[in-house]
Each structure stands twice: as structure tokens, then as C-alpha cells.
ZADO-1210 file (C-alpha; in nm, 4 decimals, padded with zeros to 6 digits):
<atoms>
<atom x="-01.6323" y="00.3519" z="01.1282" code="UNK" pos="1"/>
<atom x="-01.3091" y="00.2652" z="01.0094" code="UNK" pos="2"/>
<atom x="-01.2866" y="00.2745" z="00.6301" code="UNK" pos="3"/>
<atom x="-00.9578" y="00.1828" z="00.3608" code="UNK" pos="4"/>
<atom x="-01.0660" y="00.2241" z="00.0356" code="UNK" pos="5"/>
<atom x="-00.7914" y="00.1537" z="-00.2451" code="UNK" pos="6"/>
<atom x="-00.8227" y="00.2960" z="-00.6552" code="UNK" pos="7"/>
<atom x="-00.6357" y="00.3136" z="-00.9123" code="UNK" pos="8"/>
<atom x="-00.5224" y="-00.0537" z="-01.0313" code="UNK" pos="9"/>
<atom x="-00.6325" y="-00.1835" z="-01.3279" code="UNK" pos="10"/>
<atom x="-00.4384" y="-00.3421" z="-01.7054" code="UNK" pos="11"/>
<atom x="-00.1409" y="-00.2033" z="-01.7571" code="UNK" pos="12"/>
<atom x="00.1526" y="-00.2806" z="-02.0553" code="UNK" pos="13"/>
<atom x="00.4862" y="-00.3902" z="-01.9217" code="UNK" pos="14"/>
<atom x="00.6761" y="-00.0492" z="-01.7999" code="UNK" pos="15"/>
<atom x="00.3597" y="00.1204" z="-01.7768" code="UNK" pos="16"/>
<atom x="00.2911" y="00.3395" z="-01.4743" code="UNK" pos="17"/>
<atom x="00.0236" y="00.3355" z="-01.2758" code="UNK" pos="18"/>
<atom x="-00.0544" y="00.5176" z="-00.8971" code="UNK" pos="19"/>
<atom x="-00.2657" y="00.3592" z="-00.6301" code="UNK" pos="20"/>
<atom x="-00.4555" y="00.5348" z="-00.3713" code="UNK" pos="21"/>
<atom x="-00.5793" y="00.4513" z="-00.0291" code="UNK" pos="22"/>
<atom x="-00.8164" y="00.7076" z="00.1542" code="UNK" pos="23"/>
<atom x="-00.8863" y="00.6326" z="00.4751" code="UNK" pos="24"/>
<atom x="-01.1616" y="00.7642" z="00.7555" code="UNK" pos="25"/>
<atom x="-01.2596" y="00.6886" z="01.1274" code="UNK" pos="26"/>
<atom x="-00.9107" y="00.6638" z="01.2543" code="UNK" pos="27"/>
<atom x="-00.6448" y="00.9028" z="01.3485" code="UNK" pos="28"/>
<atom x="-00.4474" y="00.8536" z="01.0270" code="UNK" pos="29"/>
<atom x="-00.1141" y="01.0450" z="01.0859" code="UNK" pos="30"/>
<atom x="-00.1100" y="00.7773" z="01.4495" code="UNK" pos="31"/>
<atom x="-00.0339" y="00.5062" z="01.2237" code="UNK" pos="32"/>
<atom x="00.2214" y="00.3481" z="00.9959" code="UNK" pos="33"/>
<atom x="00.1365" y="00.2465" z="00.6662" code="UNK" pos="34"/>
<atom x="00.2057" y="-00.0100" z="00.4407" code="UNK" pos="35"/>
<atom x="00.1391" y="-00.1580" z="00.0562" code="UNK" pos="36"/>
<atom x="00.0823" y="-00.5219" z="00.0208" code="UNK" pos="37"/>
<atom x="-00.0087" y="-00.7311" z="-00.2019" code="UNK" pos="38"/>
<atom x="-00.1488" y="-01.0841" z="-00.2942" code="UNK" pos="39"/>
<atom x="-00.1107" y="-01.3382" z="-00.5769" code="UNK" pos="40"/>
<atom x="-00.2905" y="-01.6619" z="-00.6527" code="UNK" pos="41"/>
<atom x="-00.1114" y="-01.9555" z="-00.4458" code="UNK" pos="42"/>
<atom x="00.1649" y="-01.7009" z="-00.3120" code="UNK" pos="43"/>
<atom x="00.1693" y="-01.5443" z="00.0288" code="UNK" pos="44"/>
<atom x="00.0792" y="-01.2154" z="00.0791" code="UNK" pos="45"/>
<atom x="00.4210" y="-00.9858" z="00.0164" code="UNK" pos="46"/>
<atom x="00.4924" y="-00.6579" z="00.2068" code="UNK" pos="47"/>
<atom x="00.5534" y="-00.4309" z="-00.1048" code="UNK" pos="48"/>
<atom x="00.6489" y="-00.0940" z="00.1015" code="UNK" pos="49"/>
<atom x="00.5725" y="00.0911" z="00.3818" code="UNK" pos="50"/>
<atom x="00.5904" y="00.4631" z="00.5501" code="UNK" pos="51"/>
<atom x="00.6073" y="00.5554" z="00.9093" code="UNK" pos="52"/>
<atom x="00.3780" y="00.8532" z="01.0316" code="UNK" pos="53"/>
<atom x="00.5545" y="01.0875" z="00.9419" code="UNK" pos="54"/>
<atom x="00.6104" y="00.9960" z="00.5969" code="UNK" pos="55"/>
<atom x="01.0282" y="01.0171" z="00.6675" code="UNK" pos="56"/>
<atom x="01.1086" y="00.6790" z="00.7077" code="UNK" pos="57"/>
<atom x="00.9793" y="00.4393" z="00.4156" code="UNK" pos="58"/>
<atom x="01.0755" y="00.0834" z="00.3182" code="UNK" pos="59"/>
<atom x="01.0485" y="-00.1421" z="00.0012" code="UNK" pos="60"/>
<atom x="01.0800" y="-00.4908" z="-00.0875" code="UNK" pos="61"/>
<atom x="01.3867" y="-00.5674" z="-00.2963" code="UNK" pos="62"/>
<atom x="01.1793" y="-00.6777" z="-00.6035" code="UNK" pos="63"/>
<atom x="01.0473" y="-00.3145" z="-00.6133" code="UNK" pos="64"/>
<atom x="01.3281" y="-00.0884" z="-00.4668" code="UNK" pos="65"/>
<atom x="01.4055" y="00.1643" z="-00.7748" code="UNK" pos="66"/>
<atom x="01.0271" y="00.1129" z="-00.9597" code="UNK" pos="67"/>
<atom x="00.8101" y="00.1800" z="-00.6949" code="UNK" pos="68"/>
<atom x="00.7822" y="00.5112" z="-00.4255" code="UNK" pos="69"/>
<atom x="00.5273" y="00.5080" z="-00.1436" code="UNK" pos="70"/>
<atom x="00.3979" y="00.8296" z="00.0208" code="UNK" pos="71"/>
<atom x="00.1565" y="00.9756" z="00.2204" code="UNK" pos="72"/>
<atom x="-00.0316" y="01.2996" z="00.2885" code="UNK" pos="73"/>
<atom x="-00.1634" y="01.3347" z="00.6503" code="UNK" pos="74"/>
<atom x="-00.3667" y="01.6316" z="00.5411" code="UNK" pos="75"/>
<atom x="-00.5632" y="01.4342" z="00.3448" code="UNK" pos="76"/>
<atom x="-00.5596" y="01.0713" z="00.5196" code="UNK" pos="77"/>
<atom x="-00.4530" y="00.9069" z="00.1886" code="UNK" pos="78"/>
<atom x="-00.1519" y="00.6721" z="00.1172" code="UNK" pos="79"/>
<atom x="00.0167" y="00.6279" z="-00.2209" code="UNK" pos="80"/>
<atom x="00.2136" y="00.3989" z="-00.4275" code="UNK" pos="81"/>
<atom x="00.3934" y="00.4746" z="-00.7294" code="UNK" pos="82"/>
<atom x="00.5086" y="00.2242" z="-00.9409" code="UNK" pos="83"/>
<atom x="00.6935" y="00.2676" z="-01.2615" code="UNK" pos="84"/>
<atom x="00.8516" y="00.0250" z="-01.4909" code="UNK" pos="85"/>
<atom x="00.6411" y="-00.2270" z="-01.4218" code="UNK" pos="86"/>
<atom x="00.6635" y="-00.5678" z="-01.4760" code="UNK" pos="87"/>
<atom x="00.4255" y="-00.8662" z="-01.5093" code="UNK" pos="88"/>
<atom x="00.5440" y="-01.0457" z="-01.1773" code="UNK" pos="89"/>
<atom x="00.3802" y="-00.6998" z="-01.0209" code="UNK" pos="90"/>
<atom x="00.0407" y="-00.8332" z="-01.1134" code="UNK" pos="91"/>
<atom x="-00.1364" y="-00.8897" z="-00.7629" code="UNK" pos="92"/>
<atom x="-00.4158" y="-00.7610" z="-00.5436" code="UNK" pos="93"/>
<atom x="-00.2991" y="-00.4669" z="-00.3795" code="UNK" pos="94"/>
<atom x="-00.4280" y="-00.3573" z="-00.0304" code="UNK" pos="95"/>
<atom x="-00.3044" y="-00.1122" z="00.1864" code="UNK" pos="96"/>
<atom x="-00.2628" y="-00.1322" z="00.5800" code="UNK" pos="97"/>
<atom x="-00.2696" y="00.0764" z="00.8737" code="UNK" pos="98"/>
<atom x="-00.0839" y="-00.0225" z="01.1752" code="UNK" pos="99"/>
<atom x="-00.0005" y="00.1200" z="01.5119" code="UNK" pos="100"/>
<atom x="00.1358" y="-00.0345" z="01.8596" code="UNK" pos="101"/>
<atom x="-00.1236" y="00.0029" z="02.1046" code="UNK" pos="102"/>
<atom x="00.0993" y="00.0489" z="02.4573" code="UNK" pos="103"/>
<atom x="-00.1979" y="-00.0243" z="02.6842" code="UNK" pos="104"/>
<atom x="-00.3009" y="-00.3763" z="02.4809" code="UNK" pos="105"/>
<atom x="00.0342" y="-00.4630" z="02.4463" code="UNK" pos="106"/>
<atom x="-00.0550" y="-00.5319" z="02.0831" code="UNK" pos="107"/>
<atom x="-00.0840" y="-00.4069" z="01.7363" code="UNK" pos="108"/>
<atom x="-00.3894" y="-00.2163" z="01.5853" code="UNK" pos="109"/>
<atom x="-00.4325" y="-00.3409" z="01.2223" code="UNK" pos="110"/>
<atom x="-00.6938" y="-00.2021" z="01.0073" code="UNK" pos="111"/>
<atom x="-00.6764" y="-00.3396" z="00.6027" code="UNK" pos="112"/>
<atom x="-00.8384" y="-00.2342" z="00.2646" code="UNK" pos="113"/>
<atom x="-01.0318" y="-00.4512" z="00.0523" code="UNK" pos="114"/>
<atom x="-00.7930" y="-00.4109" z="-00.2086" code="UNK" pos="115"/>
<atom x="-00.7327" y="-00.3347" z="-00.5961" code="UNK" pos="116"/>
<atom x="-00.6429" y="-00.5391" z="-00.9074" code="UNK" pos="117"/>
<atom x="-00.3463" y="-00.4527" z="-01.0708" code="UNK" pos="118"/>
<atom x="-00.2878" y="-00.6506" z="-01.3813" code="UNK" pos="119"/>
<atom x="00.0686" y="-00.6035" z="-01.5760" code="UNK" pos="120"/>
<atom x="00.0093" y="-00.8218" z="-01.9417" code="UNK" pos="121"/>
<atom x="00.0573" y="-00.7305" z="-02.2965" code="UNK" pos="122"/>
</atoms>
């Protein structure tokens, strides 16, 4: 059974810290990218950042390049996300994603989390 399950969100000040965690089962982890996103109220759902297997390659979107680091450890099937210096435009559900390209499909394999709260208010 395939299982993302986030923690760590919750209230925060502005420039607070906080690190979010996705642990993952039932899937070969270190087979698949992975990726942050998250989702406000009445906004689309925003690729934050994302890693490739191996953890080498990672990606962020421009409204969190410098603040926030994404990383992974394949030893443990867990994802991360830093973010520092945060701001209240962060505030969002956060869910991380699993993604590979499945060559005899001819498709992607996407597997989500339900997701955390992070809330960035004074």
C-alpha cells in the first residue's frame, strides 16, 4: 500500500523556520522524483520545489529560490523541505509528490500526500 504522509507545518511568525517531512512506504522511493507543492484557497496548486532520484538535481519556484531547500534521504524514504525566512504569502497546504515515467504505460506514475497546514501570521 502506497502511503505519503507529510508533518511538520503548523503557525509560524514571519521569518520563522519551519521543516516539513514526507515519509513514504509501498513504493520504490529512490525510482521516483519528488516534489513540494502546495495549495491556497481560490489559487491553483503551485509547484514549490522538486528533487530528482538522486537528490542532485533540485528545482524551486522563483517566489522561494534563496528561503527554501528541498532534500531527500533514500535510506530512509523521506523527502524534506526547508524553508526559512518565511513569509505570509507561504501560508498554504503543503503536499508532497512522487512521480516517475512509466516506459511500458507510456505515462506518468503519480502518487500524492494528504498534505500539511502551514500557516505564516503574526
Amino acid at each position: 500500500q502506497v502511503q505519503l504522509v507529510e508533518s511538520g507545518g503548523g503557525l509560524v511568525q514571519p521569518e520563522g523556520s519551519l521543516r516539513l517531512s514526507c515519509a513514504t512506504s509501498g513504493f520504490t522511493f529512490s525510482s521516483y522524483a519528488m516534489s513540494w507543492y502546495r495549495q491556497t484557497p481560490g489559487k491553483e496548486r503551485e509547484l514549490v520545489a522538486s528533487t530528482s532520484t538522486t537528490g542532485n538535481t533540485t528545482n524551486y519556484a522563483d517566489s522561494v529560490k534563496g528561503r527554501f531547500t528541498i532534500s531527500r534521504d533514500n535510506a530512509k524514504n523521506t523527502v524534506y523541505l526547508q524553508m526559512n525566512s518565511l513569509k505570509p504569502e507561504d501560508t498554504g497546504v503543503y503536499s508532497c509528490n512522487a512521480r516517475r515515467w512509466d516506459v511500458w504505460y507510456v505515462k506518468y506514475v503519480n502518487y500524492w500526500g494528504q498534505g500539511t497546514q502551514v500557516t505564516v501570521s503574526s
